[in-house]
C-alpha positions as CSV (number, residue, x, y, z in Angstrom):
1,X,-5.2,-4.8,9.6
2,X,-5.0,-8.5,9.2
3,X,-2.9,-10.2,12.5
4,X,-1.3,-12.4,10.0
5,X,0.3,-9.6,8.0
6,X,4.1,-9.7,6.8
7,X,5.8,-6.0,4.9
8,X,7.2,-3.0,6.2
9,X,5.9,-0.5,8.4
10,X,5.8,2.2,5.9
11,X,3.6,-0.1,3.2
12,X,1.3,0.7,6.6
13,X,1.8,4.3,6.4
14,X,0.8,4.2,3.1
15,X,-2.4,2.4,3.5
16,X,-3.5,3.5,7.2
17,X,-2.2,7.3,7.0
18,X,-2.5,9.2,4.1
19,X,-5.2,11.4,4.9
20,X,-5.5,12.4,1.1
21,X,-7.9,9.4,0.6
22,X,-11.9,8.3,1.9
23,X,-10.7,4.8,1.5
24,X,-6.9,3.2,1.1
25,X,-5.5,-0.1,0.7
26,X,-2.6,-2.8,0.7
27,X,-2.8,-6.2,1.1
28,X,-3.9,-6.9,4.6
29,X,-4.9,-3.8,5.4
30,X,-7.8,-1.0,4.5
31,X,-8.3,2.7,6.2
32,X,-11.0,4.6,5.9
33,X,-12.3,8.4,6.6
34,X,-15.0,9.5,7.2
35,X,-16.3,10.2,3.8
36,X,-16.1,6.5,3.2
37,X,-17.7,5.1,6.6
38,X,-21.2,3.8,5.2
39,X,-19.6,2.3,2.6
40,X,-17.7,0.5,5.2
41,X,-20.7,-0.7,7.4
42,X,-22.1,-1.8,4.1
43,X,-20.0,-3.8,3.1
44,X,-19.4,-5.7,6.6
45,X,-22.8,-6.4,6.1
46,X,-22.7,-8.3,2.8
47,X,-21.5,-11.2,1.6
48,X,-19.0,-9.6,-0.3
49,X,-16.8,-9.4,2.8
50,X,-17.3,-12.7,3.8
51,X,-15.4,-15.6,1.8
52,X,-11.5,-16.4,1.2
53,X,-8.9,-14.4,1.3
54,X,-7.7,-11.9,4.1
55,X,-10.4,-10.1,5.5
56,X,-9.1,-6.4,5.0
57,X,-8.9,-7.7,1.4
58,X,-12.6,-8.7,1.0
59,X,-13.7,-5.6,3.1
60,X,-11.7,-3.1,0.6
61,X,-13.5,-5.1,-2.3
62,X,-16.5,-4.6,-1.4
63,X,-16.3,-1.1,-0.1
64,X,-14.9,-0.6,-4.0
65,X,-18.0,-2.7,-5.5
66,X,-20.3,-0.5,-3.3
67,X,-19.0,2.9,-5.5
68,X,-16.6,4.1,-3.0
69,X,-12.9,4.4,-4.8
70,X,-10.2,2.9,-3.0
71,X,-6.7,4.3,-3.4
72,X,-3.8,1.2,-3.4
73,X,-0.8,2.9,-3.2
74,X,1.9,1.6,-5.5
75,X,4.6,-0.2,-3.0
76,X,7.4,-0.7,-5.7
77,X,9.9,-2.8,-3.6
78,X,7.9,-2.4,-0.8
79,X,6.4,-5.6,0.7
80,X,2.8,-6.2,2.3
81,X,1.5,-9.6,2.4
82,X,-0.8,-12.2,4.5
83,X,1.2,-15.6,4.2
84,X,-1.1,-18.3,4.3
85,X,1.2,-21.1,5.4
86,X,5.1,-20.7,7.2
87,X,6.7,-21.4,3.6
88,X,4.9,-18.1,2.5
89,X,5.8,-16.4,5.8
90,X,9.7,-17.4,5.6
91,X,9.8,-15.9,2.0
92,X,8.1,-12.8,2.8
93,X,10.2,-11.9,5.5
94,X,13.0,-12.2,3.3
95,X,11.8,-10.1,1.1
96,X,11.0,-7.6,3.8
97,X,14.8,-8.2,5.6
98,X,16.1,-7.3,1.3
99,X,14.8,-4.2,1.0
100,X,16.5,-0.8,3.0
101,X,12.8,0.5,3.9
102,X,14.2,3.7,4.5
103,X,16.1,4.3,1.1
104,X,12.8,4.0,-0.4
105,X,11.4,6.3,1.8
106,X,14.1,8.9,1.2
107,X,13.2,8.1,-2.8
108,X,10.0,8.3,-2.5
109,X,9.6,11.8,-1.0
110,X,11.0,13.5,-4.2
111,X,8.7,13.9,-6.8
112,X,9.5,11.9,-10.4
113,X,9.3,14.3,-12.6
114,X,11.2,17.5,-11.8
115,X,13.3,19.8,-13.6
116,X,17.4,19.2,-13.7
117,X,18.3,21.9,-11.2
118,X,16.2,20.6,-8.4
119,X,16.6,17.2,-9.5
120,X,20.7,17.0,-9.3
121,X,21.8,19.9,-7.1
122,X,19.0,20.2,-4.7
123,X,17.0,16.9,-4.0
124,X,19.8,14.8,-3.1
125,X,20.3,16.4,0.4
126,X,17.1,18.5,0.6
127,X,15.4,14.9,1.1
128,X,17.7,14.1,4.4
129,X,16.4,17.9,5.8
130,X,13.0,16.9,5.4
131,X,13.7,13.4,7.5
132,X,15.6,15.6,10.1
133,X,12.4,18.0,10.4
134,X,10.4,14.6,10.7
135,X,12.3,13.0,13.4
136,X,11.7,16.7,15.6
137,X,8.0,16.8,14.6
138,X,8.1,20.0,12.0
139,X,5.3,19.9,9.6
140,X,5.4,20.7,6.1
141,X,3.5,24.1,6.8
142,X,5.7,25.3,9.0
143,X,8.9,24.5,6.4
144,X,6.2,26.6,3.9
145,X,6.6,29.3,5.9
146,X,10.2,29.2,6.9
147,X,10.9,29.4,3.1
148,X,8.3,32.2,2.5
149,X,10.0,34.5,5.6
150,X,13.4,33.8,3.9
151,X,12.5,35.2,0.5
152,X,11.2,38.0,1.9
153,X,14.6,38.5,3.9
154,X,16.2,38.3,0.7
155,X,13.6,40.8,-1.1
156,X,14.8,43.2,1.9
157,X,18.2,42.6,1.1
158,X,17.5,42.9,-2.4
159,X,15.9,46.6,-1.6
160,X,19.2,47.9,-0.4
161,X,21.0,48.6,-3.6
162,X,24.1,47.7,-2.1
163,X,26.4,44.3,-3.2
164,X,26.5,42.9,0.0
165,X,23.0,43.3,-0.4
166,X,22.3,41.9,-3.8
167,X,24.8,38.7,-2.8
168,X,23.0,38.0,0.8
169,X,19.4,37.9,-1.4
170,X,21.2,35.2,-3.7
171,X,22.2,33.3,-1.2
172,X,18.7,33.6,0.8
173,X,16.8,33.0,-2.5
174,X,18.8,29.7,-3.0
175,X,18.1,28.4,0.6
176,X,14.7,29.4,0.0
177,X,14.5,27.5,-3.0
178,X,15.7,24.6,-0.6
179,X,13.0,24.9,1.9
180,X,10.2,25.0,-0.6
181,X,11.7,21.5,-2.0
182,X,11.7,20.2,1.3
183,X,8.4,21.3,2.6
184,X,6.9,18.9,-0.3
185,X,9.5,16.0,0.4
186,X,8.4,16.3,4.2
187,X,5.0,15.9,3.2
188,X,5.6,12.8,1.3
189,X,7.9,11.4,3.9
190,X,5.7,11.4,6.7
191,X,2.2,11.5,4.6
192,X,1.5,14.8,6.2
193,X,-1.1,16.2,3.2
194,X,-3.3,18.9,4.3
195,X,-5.3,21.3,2.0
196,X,-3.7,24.3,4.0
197,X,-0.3,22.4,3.0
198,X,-1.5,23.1,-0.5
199,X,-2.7,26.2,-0.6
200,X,-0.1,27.1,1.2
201,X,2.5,26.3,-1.1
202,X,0.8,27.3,-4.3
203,X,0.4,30.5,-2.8
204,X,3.5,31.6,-1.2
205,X,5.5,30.2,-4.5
206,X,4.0,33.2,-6.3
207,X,4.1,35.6,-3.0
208,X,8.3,35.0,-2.8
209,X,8.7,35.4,-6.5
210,X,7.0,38.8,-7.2
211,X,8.2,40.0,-3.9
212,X,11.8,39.7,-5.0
213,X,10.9,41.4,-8.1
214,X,10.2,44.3,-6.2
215,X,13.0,44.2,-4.0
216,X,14.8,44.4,-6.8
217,X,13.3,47.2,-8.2
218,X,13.3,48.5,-5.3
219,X,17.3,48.7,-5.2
220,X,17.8,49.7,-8.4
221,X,15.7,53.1,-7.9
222,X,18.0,53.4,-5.0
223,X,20.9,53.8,-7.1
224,X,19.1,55.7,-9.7
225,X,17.5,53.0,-12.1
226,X,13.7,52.7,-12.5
227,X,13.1,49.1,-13.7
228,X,9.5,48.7,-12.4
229,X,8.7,48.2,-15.8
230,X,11.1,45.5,-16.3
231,X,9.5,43.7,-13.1
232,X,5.9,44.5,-14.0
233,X,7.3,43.2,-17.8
234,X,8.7,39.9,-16.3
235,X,5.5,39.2,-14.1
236,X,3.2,39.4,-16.8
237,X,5.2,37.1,-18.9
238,X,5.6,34.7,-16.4
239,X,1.6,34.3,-15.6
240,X,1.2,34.1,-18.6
241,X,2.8,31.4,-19.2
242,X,1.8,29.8,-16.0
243,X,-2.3,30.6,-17.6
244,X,-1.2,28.9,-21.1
245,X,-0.2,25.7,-19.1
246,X,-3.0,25.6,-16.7
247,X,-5.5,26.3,-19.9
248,X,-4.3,23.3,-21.9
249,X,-3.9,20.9,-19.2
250,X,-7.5,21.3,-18.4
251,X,-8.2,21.0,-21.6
252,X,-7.3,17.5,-22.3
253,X,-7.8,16.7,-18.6
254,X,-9.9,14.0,-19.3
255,X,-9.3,13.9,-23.2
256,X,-10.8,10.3,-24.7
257,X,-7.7,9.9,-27.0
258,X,-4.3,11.8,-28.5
259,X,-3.8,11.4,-31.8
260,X,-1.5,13.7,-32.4
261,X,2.0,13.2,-34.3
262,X,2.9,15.9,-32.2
263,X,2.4,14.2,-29.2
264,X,4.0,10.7,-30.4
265,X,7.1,12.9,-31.4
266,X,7.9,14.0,-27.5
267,X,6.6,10.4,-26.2
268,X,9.5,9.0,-28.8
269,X,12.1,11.7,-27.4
270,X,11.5,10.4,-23.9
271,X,13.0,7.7,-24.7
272,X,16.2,9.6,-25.2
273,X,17.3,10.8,-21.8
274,X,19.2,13.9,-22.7
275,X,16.7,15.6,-24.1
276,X,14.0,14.8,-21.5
277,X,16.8,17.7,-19.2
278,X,17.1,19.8,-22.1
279,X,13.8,20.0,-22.7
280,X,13.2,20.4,-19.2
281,X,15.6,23.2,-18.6
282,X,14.7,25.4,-21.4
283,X,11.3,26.5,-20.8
284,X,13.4,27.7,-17.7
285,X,10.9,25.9,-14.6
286,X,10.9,27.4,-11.2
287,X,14.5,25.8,-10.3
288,X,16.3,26.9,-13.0
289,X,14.5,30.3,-12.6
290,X,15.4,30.7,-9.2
291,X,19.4,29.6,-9.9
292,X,19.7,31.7,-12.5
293,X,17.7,35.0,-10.4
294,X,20.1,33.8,-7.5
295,X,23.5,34.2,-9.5
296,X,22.5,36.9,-11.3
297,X,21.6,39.2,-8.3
298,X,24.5,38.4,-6.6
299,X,27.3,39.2,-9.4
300,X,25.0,41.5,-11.5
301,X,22.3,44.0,-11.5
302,X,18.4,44.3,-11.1
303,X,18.1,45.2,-14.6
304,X,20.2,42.1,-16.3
305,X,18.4,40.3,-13.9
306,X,15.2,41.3,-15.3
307,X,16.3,41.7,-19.3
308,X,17.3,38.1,-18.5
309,X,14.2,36.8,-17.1
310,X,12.5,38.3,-19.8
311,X,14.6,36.7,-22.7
312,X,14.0,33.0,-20.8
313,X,10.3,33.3,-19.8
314,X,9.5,34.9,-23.7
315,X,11.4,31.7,-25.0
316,X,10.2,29.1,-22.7
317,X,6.6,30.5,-23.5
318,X,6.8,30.7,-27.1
319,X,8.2,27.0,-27.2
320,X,5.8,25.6,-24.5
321,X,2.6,27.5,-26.8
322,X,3.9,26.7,-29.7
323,X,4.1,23.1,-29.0
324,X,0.8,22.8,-28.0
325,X,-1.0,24.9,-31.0
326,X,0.5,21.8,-33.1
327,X,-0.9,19.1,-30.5
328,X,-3.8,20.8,-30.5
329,X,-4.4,20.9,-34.4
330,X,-3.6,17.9,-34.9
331,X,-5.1,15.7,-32.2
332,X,-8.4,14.3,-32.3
333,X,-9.7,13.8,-29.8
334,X,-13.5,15.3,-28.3
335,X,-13.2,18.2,-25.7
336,X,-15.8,17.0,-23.0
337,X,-17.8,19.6,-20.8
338,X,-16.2,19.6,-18.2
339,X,-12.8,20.9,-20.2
340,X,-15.4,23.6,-21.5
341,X,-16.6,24.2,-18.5
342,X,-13.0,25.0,-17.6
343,X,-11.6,26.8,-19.9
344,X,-15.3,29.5,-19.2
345,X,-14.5,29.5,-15.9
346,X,-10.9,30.3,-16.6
347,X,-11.4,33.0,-19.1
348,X,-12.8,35.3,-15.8
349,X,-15.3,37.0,-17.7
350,X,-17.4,39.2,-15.4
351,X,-20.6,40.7,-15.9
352,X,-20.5,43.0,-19.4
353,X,-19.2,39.5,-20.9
354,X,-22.1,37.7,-19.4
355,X,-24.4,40.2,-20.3
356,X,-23.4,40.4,-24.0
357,X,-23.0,36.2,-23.9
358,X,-26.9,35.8,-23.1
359,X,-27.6,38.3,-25.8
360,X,-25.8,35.8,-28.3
361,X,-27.0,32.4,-26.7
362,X,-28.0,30.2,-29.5
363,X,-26.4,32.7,-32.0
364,X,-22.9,31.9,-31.6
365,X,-22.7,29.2,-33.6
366,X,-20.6,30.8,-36.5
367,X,-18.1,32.5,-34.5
368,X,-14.5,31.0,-33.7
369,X,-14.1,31.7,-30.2
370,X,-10.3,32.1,-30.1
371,X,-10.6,34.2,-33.4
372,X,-12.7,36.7,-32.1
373,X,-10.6,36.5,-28.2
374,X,-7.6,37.1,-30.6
375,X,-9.1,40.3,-32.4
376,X,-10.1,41.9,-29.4
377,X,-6.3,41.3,-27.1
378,X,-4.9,42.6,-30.4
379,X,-7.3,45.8,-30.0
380,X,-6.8,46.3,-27.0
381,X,-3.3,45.6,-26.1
382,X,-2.1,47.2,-29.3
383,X,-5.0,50.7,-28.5
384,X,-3.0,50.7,-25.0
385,X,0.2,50.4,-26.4
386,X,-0.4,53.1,-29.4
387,X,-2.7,55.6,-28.1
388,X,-2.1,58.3,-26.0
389,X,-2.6,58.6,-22.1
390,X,-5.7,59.1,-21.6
391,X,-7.5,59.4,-24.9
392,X,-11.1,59.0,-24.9
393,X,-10.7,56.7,-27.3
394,X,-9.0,54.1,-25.7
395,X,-12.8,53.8,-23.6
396,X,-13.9,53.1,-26.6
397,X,-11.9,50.4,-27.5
398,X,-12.4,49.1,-24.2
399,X,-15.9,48.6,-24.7
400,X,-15.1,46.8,-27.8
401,X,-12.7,44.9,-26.2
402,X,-15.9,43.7,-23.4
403,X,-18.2,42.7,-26.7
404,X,-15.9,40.9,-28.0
405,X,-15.1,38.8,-24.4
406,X,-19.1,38.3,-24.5
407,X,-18.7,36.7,-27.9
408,X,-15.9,34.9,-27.7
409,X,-17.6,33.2,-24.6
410,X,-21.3,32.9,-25.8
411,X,-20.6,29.6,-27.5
412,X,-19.3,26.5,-25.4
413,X,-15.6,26.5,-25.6
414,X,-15.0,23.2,-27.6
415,X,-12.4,24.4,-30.6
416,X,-8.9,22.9,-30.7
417,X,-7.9,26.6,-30.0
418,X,-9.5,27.4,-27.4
419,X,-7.8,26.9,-24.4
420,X,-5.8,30.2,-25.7
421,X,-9.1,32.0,-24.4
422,X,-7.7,32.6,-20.6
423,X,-3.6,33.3,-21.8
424,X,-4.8,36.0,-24.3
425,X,-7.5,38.0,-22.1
426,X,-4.9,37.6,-19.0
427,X,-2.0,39.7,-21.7
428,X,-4.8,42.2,-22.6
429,X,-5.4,43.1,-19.2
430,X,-2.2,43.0,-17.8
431,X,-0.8,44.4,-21.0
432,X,-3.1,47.5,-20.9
433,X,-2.6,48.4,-17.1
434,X,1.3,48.3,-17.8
435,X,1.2,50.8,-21.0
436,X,-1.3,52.8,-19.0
437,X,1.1,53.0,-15.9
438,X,4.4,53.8,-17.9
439,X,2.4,56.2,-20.3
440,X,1.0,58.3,-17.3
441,X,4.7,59.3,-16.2
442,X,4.7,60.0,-12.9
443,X,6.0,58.3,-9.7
444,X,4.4,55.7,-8.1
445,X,2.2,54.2,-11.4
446,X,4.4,51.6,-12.1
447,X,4.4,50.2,-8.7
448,X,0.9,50.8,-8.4
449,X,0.4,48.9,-11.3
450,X,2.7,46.1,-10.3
451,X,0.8,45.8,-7.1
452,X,-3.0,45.7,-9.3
453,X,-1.7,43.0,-11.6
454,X,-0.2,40.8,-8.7
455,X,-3.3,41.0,-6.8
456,X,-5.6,40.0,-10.0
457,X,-3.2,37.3,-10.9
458,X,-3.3,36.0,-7.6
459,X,-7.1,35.5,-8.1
460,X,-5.9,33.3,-11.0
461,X,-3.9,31.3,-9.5
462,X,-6.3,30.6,-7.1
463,X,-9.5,29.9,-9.4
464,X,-6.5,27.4,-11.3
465,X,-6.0,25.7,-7.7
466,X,-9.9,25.5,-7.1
467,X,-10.7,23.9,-10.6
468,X,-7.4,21.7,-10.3
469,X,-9.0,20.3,-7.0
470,X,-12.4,19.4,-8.7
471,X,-14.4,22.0,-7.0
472,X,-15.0,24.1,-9.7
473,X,-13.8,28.0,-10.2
474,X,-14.3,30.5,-7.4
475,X,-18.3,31.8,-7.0
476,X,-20.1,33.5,-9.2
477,X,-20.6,37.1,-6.6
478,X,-16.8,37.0,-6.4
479,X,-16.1,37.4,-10.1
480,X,-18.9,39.6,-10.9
481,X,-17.6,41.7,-7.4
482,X,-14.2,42.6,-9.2
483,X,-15.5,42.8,-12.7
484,X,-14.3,40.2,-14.6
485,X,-11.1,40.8,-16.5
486,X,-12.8,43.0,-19.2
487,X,-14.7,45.3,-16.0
488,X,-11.3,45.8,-14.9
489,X,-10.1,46.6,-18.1
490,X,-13.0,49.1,-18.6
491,X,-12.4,50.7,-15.3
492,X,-8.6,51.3,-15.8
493,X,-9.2,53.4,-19.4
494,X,-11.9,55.4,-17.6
495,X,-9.9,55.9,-14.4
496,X,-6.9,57.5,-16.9
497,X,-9.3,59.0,-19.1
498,X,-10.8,60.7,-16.2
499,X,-7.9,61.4,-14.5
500,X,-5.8,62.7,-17.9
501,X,-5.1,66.2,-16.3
502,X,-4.0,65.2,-13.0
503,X,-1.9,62.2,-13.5
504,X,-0.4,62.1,-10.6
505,X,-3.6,61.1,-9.1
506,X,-3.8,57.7,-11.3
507,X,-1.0,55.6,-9.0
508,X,-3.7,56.4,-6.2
509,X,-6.8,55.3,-7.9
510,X,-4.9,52.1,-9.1
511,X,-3.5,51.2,-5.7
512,X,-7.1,51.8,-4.4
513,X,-8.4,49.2,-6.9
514,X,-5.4,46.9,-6.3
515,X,-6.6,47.4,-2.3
516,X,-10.0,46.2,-2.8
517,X,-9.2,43.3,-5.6
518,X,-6.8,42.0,-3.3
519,X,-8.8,42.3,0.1
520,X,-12.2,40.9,-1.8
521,X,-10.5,37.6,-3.2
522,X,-8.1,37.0,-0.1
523,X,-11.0,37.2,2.2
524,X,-12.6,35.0,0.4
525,X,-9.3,32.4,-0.8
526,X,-8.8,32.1,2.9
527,X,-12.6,31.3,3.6
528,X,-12.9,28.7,0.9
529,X,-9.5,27.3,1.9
530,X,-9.9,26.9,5.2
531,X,-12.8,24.9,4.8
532,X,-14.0,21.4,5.1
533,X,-15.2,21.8,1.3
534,X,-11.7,22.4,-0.1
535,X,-9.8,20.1,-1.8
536,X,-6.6,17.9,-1.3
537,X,-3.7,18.2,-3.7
538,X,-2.2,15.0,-4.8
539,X,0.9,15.3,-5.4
540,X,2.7,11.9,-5.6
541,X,6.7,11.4,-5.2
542,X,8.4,8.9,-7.0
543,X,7.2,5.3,-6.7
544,X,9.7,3.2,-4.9
């Protein structure tokens, strides 16, 4: 840091402690990690450091010229200077004395783009918990995990059946709700990133979520109601939705151009601030979601709860896909291989994809991917949904149903359409273990299944996170150890087909599979996680 240097301490923190960044910069300052060292001792030794100008200036310059990127945060109101003379110095300490350094602070922990919910009723004092958890030195992880312990009180509560029961989860869902926003906020106020941190949080989002699912359906087969279905129903939906998302946005990650009228449409209503909250609000994000779970448990029961999940999550996915099919035909712009490369690694094809892929290499050519990706979720989901438990024929299908994953995958996935690949192979999966589970009729398959699907969509999740943090999708032993989603698919129709005459034995052979799924890719999230390898989520509050 240069001795000379006039701004506010946190234009400091923002330069000399984000630990998200090799190199980081304002004026007067530069930081660097390891990662970004010989760059450093490089560029002391050229002449590129040596000249006019402050010398943390000229240092970051180089360092930058050398190939090493160097994050410069944006300061907004924020000041950081190097006067050069006592007029410059009087102005800039004026500037400094203007400006409440920790309003912007407070601002700038809470993210600029949220949904209303969080935005009106639960940022505007969930930002002043995060500074009181600062000033006694709690870190963002442990907030993550305060918020993760309450949702599972209120899944407990939930599991009672009884009012006082269903209105204590409410309340414990909301503060949880709370927490989770302030773990992020804490993190921003006090620049305490950490992969854990991120990990951490994308994780236990989904574990709080389908954990109160089955709290509620827990309570409602205490007074008589089976909604398992419902729940198993509404997660589906949801990660679904959540795939469709993740699919596109690495799609056009690194897009060259959008063309779209589409597109230029949404960019024109952002102009018009109402309907950026509508708009926001009705594809029903995790505030709004949580609200609305809140109130409803507490005044209602699990199975409005769930029959309105449903209704929301099917109309926020239909409008969210349906937007993007029209961006997507009518944009322009080149898919790059890396988005290709996504979208493959996405799909989770396991081995009797790869095998039948390699068959077609080079053959593809005339096949639309998404097309043939369509035909076979159709087939399958439909076969699941029509045929009886058990019928042989349904194995058959299945196999079908791996061919065509092979060819929708043999070709490089560059259509307009093809970031549908991954949402419609997660619905045929997840589809067919649910009509499998509710056809077999007897207790314990619906849970079973519930418990199958949340440990394969955690996997999902977690190869999103992965290719989200530029490493690339989870390794290639991993998928191929749990089958790929049309293995799994396979295994399920020959489990019931096997198991047609004694039923009751299916919840066990599906909680034995959901056992090893979910002890095979935890083992291995935590390993990769844990690691120096694994990424750093940036996730930037709003600029001050």
């Amino acid at each position: 840091m240069d001795a000379a240097f006039v701004g506010h301490v946190h234009a400091l923190r923002l330069a000399l402690t984000d630990p998200r960044f090799d190199a980081c910069a304002v004026t007067g300052a530069l930081s660097v990690q390891a990662g970004a060292r010989e760059a450093l001792d490089k560029a002391v030794a050229t002449e590129g450091a040596h000249g006019s100008g402050p010398y943390a200036d000229r240092l970051a310059a180089a360092v930058e010229a050398a190939g090493t990127a160097v994050q410069r945060p944006e300061l907004g109101s924020l000041v950081a200077a190097v006067p050069a003379d006592a007029d410059e110095r009087a102005e800039a300490s004026a500037a400094v004395a203007a400006v409440d350094e920790e309003a912007v602070r407070l601002r700038s922990a809470v993210k600029s783009r949220d949904g209303f919910f969080t935005t009106f009723c639960i940022s505007p004092y969930s930002r002043y918990i995060a500074r009181w958890c600062a000033r006694r030195g709690l870190t963002p992880n442990q907030v993550t995990t305060a918020s993760l312990i309450t949702a599972l009180i209120a899944a407990g509560c939930a599991a009672t059946g009884e009012r006082w029961g269903y209105v204590a989860a409410g309340v414990l869902l909301i503060v949880s709700f709370v927490l989770d926003c302030t773990d992020g906020q804490l993190a921003r106020y006090s620049l305490q990133y950490s992969t854990m941190g991120a990990w951490l949080d994308a994780t236990f989002d989904r574990a709080k979520e389908y954990s109160f699912y089955a709290g509620l359906a827990l309570g409602a087969a205490r007074n008589g109601d089976d909604v398992w279905g419902l729940a198993l129903g509404a997660m589906i939906l949801m990660t679904c939705r959540h795939v469709v998302d993740f699919s596109f946005n690495e799609a056009n990650h690194d897009a060259t151009a959008n063309t779209s009228p589409t597109a230029a449409l949404s960019d024109r209503l952002d102009s018009v601030g109402w309907t950026v909250w509508v708009r926001r609000m009705i594809i029903l994000p995790i505030g709004e979601r949580w609200a609305m779970i809140a109130v409803l448990t507490a005044f209602t029961t699990p199975r409005i709860v769930f029959y309105a999940l449903i209704v929301g999550c099917a109309f926020g996915a239909l409008y969210t896909t349906a937007g993007r099919v029209l961006r997507s035909l009518t944009r322009k712009a080149r898919r790059t291989d890396r988005a290709a490369q996504a979208l493959a690694d996405l799909a989770d094809s396991g081995p009797l994809a790869e095998l039948q892929a390699r068959l077609l290499r080079g053959r593809a050519g005339s096949f639309g991917s998404v097309h043939v990706a369509a035909l076979g979720t159709v087939l399958m989901a439909g076969a699941a949904l029509y045929l009886p438990f058990g019928d042989p024929r349904l194995v058959a299908v299945a196999v079908i149903y791996a061919m065509t994953a092979g060819l929708a995958g043999a070709a490089p996935l560059g259509g307009a359409l093809d970031w549908l690949i991954p949402p419609l192979f997660r619905a045929a999966e997840y589809v067919t273990v649910l009509a499998l589970a509710a056809k077999a009729d007897v207790p314990g398959a619906l849970p079973a299944a519930f418990g199958l699907i949340a440990a394969v969509a955690y996997h999902h999740y977690d190869t999103v996170y992965r290719i989200r943090g530029g490493t690339g999708a989870p390794p290639h032993w991993l998928v191929r150890t749990i089958g790929g989603h049309e293995g799994r698919v396979l295994l399920t129709t020959v489990l019931a087909a096997v198991l047609v005459d004694r039923a009751s034995d299916f919840p066990v052979a599906l909680t034995a599979l959901a056992v090893f799924v979910a002890l095979v890719v935890l083992v291995e999230s935590i390993r990769f996680w844990v690691s120096s390898g694994a990424p750093a989520v940036h996730d930037e509050g709003e600029p001050a």
